[in-house]
C-alpha positions as YAML, in Angstrom:
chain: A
units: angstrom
residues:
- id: 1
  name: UNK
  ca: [0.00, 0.00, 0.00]
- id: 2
  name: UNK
  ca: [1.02, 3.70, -1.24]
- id: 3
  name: UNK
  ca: [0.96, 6.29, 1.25]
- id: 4
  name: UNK
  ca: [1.38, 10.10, 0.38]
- id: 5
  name: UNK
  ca: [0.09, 13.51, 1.89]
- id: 6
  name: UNK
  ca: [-2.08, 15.54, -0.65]
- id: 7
  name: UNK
  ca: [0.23, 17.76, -1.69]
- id: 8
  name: UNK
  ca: [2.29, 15.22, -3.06]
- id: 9
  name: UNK
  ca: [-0.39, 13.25, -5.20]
- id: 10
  name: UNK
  ca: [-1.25, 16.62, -6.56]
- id: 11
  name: UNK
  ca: [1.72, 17.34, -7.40]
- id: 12
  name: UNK
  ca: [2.30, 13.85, -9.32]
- id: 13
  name: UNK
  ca: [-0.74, 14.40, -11.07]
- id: 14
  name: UNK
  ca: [-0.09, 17.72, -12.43]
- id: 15
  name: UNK
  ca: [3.01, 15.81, -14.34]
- id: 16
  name: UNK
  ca: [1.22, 12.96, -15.60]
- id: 17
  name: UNK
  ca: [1.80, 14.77, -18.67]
- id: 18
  name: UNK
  ca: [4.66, 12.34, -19.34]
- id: 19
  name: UNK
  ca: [4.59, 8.77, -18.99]
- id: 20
  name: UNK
  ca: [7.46, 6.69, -17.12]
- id: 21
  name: UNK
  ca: [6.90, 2.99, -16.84]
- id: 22
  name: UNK
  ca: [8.00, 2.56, -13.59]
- id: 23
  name: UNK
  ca: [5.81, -0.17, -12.50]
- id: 24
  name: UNK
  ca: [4.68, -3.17, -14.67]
- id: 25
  name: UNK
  ca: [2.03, -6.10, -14.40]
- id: 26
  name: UNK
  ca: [1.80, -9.07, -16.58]
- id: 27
  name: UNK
  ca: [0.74, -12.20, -17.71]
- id: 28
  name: UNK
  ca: [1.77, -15.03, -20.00]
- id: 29
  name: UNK
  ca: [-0.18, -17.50, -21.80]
- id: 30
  name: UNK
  ca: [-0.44, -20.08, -24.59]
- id: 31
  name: UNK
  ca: [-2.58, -18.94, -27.70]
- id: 32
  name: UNK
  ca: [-5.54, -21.34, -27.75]
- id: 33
  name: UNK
  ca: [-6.54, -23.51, -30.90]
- id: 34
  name: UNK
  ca: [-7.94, -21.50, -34.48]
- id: 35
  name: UNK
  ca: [-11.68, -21.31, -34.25]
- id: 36
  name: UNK
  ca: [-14.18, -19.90, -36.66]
- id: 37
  name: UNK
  ca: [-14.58, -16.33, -36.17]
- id: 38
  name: UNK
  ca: [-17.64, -14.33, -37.77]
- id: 39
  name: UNK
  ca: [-16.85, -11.41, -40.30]
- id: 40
  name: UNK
  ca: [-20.58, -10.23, -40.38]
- id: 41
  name: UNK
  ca: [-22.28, -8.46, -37.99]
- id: 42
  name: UNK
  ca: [-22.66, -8.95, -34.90]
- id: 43
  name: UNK
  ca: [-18.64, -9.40, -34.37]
- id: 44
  name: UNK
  ca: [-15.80, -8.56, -31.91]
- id: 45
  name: UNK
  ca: [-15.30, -5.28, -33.96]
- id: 46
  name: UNK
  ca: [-18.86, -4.48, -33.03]
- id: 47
  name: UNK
  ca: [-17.80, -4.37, -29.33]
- id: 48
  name: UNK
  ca: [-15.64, -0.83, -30.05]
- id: 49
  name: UNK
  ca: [-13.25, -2.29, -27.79]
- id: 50
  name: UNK
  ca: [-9.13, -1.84, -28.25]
- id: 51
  name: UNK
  ca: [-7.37, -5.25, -30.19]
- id: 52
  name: UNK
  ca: [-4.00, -5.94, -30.09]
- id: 53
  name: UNK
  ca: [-2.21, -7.92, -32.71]
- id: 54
  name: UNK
  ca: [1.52, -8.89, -33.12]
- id: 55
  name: UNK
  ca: [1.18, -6.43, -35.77]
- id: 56
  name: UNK
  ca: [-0.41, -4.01, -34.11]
- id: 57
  name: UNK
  ca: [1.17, -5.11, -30.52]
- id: 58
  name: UNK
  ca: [0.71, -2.01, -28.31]
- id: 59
  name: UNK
  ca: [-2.10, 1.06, -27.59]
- id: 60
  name: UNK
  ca: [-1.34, 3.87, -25.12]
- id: 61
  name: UNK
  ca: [-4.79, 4.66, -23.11]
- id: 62
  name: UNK
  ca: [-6.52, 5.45, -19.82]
- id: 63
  name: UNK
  ca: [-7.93, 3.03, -17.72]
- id: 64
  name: UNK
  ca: [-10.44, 3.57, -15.11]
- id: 65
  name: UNK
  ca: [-9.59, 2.54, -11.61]
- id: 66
  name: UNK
  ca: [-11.40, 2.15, -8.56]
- id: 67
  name: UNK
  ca: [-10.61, 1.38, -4.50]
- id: 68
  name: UNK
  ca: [-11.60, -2.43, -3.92]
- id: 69
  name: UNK
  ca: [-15.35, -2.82, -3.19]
- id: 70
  name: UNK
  ca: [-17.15, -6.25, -2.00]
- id: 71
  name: UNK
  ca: [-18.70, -5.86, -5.40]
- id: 72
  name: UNK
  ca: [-15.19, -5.04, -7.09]
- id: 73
  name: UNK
  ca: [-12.44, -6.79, -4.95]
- id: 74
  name: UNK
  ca: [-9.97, -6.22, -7.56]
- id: 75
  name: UNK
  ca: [-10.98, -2.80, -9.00]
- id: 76
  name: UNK
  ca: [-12.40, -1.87, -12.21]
- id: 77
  name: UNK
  ca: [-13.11, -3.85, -14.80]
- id: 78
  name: UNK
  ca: [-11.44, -2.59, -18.99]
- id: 79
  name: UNK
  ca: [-11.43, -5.60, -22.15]
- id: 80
  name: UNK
  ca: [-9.14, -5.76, -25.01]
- id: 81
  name: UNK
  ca: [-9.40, -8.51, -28.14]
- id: 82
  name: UNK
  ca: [-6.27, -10.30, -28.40]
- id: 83
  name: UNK
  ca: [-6.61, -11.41, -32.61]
- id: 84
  name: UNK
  ca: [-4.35, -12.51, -34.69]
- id: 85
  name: UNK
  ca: [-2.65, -15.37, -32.57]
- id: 86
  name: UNK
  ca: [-0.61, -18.25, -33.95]
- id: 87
  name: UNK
  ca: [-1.63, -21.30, -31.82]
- id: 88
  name: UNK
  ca: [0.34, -22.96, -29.00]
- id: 89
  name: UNK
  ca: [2.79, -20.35, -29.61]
- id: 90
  name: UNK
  ca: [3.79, -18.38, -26.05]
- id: 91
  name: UNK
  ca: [2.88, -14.85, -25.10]
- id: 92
  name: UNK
  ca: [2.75, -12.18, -22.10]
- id: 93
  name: UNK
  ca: [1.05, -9.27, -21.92]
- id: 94
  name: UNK
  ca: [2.59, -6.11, -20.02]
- id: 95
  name: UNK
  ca: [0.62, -3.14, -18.81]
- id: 96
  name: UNK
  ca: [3.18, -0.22, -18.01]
- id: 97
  name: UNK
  ca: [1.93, 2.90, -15.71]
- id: 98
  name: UNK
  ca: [3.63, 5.62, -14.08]
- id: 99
  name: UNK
  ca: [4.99, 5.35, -10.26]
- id: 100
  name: UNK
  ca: [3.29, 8.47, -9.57]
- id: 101
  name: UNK
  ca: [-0.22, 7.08, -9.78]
- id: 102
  name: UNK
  ca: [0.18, 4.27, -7.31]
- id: 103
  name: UNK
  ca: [-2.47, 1.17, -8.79]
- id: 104
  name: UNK
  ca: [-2.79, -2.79, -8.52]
- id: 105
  name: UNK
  ca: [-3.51, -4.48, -11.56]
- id: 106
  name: UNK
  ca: [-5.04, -7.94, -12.30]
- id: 107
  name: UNK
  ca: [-4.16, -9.60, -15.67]
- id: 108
  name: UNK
  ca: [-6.29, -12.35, -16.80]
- id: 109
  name: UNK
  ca: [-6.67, -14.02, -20.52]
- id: 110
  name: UNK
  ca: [-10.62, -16.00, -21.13]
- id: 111
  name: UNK
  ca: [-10.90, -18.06, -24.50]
- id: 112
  name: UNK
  ca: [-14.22, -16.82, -26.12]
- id: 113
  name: UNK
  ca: [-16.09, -19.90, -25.30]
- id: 114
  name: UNK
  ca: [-15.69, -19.21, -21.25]
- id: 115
  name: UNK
  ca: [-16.60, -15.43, -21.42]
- id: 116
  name: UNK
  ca: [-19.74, -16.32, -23.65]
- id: 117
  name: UNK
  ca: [-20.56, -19.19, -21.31]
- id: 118
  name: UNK
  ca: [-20.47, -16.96, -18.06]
- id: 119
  name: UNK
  ca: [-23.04, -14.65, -17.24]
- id: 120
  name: UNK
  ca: [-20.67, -12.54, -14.99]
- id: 121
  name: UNK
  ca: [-18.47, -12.35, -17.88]
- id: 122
  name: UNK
  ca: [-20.62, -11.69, -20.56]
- id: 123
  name: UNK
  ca: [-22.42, -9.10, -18.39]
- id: 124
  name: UNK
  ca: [-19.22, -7.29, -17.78]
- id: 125
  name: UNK
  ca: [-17.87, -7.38, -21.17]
- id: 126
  name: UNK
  ca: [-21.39, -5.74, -22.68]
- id: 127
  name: UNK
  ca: [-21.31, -3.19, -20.10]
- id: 128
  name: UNK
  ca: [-17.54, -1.90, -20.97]
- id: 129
  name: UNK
  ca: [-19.05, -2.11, -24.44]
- id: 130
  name: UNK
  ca: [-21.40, -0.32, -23.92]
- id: 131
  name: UNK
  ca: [-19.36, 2.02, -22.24]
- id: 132
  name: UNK
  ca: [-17.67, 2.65, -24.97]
- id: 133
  name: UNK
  ca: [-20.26, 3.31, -27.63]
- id: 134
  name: UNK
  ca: [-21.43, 6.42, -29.03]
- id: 135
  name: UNK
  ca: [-24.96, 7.37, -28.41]
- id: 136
  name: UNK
  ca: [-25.95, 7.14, -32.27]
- id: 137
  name: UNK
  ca: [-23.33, 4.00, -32.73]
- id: 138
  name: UNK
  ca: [-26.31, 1.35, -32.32]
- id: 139
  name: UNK
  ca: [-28.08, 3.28, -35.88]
- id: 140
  name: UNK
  ca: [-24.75, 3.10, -37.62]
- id: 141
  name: UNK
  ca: [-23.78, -0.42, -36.52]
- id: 142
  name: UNK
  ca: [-27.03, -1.89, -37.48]
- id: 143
  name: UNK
  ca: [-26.54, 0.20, -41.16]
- id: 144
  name: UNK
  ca: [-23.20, -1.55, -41.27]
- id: 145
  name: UNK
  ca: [-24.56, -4.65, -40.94]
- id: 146
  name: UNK
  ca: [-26.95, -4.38, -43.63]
- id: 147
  name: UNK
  ca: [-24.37, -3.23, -46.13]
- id: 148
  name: UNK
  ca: [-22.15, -6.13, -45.21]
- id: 149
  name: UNK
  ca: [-24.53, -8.76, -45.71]
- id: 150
  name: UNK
  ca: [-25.51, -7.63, -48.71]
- id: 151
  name: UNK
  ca: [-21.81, -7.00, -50.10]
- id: 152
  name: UNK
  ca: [-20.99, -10.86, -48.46]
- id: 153
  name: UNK
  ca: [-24.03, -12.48, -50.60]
- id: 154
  name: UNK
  ca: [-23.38, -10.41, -53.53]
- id: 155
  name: UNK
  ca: [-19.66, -11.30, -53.65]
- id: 156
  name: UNK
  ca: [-19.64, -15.06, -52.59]
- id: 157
  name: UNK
  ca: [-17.08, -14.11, -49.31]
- id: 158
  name: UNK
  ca: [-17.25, -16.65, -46.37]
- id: 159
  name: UNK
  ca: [-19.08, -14.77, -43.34]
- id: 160
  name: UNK
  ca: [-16.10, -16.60, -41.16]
- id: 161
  name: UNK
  ca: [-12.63, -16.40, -40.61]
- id: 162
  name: UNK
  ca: [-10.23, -18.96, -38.81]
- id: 163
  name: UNK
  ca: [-8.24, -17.52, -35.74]
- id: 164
  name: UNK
  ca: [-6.51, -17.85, -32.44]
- id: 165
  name: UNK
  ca: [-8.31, -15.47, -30.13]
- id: 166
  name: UNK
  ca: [-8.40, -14.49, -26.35]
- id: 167
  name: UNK
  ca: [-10.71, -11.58, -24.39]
- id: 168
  name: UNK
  ca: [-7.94, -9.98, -22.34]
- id: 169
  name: UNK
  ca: [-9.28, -8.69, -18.80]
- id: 170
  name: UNK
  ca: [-7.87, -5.98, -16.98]
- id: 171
  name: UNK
  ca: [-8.62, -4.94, -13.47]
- id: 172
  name: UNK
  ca: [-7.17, -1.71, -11.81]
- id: 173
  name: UNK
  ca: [-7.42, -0.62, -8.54]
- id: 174
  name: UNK
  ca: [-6.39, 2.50, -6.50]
- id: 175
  name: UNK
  ca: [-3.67, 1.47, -4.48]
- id: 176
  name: UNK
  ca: [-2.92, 4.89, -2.13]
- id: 177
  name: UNK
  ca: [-4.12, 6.30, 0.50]
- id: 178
  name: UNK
  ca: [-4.57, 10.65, 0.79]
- id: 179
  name: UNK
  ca: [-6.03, 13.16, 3.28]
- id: 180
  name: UNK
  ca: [-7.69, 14.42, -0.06]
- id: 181
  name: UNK
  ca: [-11.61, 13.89, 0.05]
- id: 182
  name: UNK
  ca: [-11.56, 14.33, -3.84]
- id: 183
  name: UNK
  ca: [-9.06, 12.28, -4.83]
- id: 184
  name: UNK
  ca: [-10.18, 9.15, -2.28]
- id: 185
  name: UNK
  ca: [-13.28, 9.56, -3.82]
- id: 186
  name: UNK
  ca: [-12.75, 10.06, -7.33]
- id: 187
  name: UNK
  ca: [-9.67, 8.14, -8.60]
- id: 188
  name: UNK
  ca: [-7.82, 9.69, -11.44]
- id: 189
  name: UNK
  ca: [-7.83, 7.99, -14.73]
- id: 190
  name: UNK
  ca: [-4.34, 5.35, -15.03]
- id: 191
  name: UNK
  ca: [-2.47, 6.54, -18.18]
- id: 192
  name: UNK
  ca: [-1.14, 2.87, -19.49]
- id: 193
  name: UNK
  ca: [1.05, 1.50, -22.19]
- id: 194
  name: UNK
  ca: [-0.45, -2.52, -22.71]
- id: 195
  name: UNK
  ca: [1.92, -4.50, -24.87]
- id: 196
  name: UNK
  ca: [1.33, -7.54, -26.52]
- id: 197
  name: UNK
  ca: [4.54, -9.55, -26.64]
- id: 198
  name: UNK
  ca: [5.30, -12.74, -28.76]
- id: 199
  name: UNK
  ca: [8.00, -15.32, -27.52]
- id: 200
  name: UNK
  ca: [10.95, -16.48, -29.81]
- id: 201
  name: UNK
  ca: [10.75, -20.40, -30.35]
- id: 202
  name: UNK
  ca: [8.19, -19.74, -26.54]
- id: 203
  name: UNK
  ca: [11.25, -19.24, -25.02]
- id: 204
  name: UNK
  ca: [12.11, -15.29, -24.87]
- id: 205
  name: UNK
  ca: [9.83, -12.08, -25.46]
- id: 206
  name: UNK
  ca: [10.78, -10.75, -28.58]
- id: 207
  name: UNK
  ca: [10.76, -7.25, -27.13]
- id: 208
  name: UNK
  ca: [14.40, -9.12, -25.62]
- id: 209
  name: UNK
  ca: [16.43, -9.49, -28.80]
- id: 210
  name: UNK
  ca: [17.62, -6.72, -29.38]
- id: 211
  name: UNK
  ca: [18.85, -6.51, -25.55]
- id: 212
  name: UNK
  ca: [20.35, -10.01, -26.42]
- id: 213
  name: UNK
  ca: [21.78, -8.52, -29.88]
- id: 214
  name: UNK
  ca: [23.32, -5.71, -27.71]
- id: 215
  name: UNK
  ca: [25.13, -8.46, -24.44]
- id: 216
  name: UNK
  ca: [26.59, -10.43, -27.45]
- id: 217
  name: UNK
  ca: [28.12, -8.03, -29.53]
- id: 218
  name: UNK
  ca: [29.63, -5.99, -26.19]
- id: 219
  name: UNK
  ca: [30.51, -9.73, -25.42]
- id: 220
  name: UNK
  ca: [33.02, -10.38, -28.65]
- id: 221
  name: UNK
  ca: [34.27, -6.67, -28.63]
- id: 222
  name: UNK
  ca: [35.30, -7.79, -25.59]
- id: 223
  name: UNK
  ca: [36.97, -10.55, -26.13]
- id: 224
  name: UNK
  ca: [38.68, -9.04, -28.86]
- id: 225
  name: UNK
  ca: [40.26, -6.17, -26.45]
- id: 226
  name: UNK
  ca: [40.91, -8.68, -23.79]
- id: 227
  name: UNK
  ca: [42.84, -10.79, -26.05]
- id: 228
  name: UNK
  ca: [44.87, -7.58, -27.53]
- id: 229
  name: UNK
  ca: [45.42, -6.24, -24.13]
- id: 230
  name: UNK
  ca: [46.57, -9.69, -23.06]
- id: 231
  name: UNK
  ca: [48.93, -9.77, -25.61]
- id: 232
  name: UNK
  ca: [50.33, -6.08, -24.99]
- id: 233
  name: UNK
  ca: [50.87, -6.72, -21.41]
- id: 234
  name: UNK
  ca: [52.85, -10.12, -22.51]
- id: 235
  name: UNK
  ca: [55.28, -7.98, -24.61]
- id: 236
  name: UNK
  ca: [55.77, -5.78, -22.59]
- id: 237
  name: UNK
  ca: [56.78, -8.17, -20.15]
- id: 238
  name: UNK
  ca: [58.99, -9.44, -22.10]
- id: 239
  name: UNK
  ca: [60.68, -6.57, -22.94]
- id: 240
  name: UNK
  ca: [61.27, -5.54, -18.96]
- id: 241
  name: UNK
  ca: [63.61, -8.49, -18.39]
- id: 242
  name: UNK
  ca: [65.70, -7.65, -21.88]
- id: 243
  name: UNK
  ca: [66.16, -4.03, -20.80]
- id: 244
  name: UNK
  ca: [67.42, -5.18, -17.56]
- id: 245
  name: UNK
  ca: [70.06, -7.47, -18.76]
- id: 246
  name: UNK
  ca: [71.23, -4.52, -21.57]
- id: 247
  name: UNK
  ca: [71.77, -2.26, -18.83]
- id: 248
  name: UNK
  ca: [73.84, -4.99, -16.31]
...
């Protein structure tokens, strides 16, 4: 637990401006078997929710957080798509925040299957959804969905796709404690980075190699030196014992 007077926290959150990933939370999984994936509507686009790919493997965002409740032991609930997957291979995902807005985070990857199977999850999932719709986005989706079934029929496309996917949950909650009524009981936005990180041969993040790249090239350079030095030092003691005898 974070404790800080007021004056501090204010002070932090008048430079939240800039981001330093102090702190980081993660998780790491296995992507789960291909399974057939709609294109038409309704789909997981539909949901307006962020998706991370190994493509597209990071988003920069806010992230509501809340003190623990009975109702929300763990803080508040956010969902991300995770598309794009190549099965069995190994993953983690990172969420980075700032050390000046003190939070706990709770990482946890659901196949579709469970989170459609689960009312608690389903329910939660539709209402951060909905959260995130516009109020005229149910007219436009629905005007979408026309226009793609038509295009779909009229072109011969398959209304599925094959792919690995996971529902990524995040919780957040407030983890400091202020004499500030406002802050205690509002909590401030958490300005994140979430990464989506693929392993090499499920064995290292890739986000490593070039940190790996870096230790073996410093590694031979070194070697290199060492030997020359070596070598140098040998001569010249060599030479000591020669310049001795000269001058005797």
């Amino acid at each position: 637990m974070y404790t800080a007077t007021s004056a501090t926290i204010l002070a932090a959150l008048s430079l939240g401006g800039t981001l330093v990933s102090a702190n980081t939370e993660k998780t790491i999984f296995l992507a789960p078997k291909r399974i057939n994936i709609p294109t038409t509507h309704p789909n997981l686009a539909d949901l307006q929710v962020d998706t991370l790919t190994p493509e597209n493997w990071a988003v920069r965002t806010h992230l509501a957080a809340q003190f623990p409740t009975d109702a929300a032991k763990y803080g508040t609930p956010a969902w991300l798509v995770l598309d794009q997957l190549t099965e069995g291979q190994r993953y983690e995902v990172r969420v980075c925040w700032a050390a000046t807005q003190p939070t706990a985070f709770v990482l946890n990857t659901y196949d579709l299957q469970t989170v459609f199977e689960s009312p608690e999850l389903i329910t939660e999932l539709s209402d951060y959804s909905t959260s995130r719709q516009k109020p005229d986005q149910a007219d436009e989706d629905h005007e979408d969905e026309q226009k793609a079934q038509v295009a779909s029929r009229a072109t011969g496309r398959p209304q599925e796709r094959e792919a690995s996917v996971l529902f990524l949950q995040i919780l957040a909650a407030a983890d400091y404690y202020t004499t500030n009524k406002t802050l205690m009981n509002e909590v401030p936005p958490v300005y994140v980075d979430i990464i989506l990180d693929p392993y090499v041969f499920n064995l290292l993040p890739r986000s490593l190699l070039p940190t790996i790249g870096y230790i073996i090239v410093v590694a031979i350079l070194s070697w290199f030196m060492g030997r020359r030095i070596s070598s140098w030092i040998q001569s010249v003691a060599a030479e000591e014992p020669d310049h001795n005898k000269k001058e005797q």
